[in-house]
N, C-alpha and C positions, 0 to 999 in steps of 0.2 A: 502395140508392141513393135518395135522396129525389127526389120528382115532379121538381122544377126542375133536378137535376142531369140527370136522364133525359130530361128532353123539351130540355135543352140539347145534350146529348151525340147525340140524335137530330136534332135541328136542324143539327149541325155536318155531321155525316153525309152528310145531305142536299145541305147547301147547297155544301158543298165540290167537290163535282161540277157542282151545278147554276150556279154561278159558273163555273169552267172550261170549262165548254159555252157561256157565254156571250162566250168569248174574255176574259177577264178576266186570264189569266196574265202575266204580266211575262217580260217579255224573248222572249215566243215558246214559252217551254215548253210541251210537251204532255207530259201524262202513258203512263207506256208502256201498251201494247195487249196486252200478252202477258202478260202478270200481276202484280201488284207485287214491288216490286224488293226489299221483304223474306223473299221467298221463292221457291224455284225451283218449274222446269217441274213437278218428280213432288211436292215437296209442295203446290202448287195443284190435281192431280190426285187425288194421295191424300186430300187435304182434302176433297173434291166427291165422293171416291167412299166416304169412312167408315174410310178406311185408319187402323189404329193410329199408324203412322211412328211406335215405336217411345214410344207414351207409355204402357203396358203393360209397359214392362219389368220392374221391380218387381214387380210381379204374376208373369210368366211367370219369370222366374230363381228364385222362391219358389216354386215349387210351386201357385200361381194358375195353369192351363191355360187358355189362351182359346179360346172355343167354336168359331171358324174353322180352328185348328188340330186342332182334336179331331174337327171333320168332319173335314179333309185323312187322319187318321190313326185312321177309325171303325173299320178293319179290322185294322189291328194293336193298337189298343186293345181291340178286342172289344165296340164297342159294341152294347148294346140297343136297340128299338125307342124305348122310355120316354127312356133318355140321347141318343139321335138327335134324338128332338125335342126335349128341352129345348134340347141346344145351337143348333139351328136356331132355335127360341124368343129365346133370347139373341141370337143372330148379327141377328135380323132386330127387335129390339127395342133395341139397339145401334146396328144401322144406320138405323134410326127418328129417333134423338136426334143421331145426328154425321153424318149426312150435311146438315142443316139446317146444325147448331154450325160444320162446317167452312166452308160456301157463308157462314157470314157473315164468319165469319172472313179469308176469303180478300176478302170486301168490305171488309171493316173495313181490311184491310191498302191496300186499293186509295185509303180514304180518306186514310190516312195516309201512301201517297206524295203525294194529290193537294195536301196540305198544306204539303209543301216544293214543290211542282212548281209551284204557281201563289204559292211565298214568304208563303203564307198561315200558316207554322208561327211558334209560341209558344209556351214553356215549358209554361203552360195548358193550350194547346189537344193538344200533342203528347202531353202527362199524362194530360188524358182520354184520349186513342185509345188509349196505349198500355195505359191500366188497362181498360179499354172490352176490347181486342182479351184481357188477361190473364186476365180475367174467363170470357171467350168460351172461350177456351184451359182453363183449368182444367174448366169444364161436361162439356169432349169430353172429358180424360182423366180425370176422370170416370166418364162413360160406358163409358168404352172397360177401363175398372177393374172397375166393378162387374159387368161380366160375364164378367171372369174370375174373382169371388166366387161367382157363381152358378154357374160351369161346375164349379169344382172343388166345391161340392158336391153334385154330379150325382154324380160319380164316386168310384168304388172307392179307397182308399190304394196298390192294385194298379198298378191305372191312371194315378192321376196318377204314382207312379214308372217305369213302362212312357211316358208322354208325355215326362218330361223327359229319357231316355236317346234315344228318340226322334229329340227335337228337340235332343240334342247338349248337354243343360244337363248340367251338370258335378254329382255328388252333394255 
């Protein structure tokens, strides 16, 4: 993304709120308090706590095991010391990068209700946020990908077939 597109796209960010706080909105609107209105209660949650919500799936229906689940299931899996911690490793190296990715995310989305809420949206501006927010989005699953790459090569061919009967994946 070029300097000027980023420090605009940051500017809008900003000001979008810092405008609305100044009573600037039209007609009275206020923006909602409880999360933005493109996303519910549990994925504003899941977001802020690094939850997959399901952007892993690909990964986990293929035989990619993610490191969360392979702790939940270290005893039937048979895990080692060595594979314990890797996935702990992973789980907490993951949660490193997407619990940040998500909190902006869930901002980014805050800005782009504030955008209709104070009638401040335009083709433009709603273009950035939304590629702004896609951008964001793709980083996490992402994240949330490459360490079910690492988990599965922690583990035995064993294992990962003992995981996906497990977890009810279909051979």
């Amino acid at each position: 993304m070029p300097r000027f597109a980023l420090a605009a796209l940051l500017a809008l960010t900003l000001a979008v709120p810092l405008r609305a706080q100044h009573g600037h909105a039209a007609h009275g609107a206020a923006p909602t308090t409880d999360g933005p209105a493109g996303l519910t209660a549990d994925e504003v949650a899941g977001l802020r706590q690094g939850h997959g919500l399901g952007m892993a799936r690909p990964a986990e229906l293929n035989h990619y095991p993610g490191p969360l689940h392979v702790l939940e299931l270290a005893g039937d899996l048979g895990l080692d010391a060595e594979q314990r911690a890797t996935a702990e490793r992973l789980r907490a190296d993951m949660l490193a990068e997407a619990v940040p990715l998500g909190e902006r995310i869930v901002q980014a989305e805050h800005h782009l209700d504030a955008l209709f809420a104070y009638e401040e949206a335009s083709p433009d501006a709603v273009g950035r946020m939304t590629a702004h927010i896609a951008e964001l989005r793709g980083r996490l699953r992402a994240a949330h990908l490459r360490a079910h790459l690492g988990m599965r090569d922690a583990l035995t061919p064993e294992q990962i077939v003992a995981y996906g009967r497990l977890r009810g994946h279909a051979e």
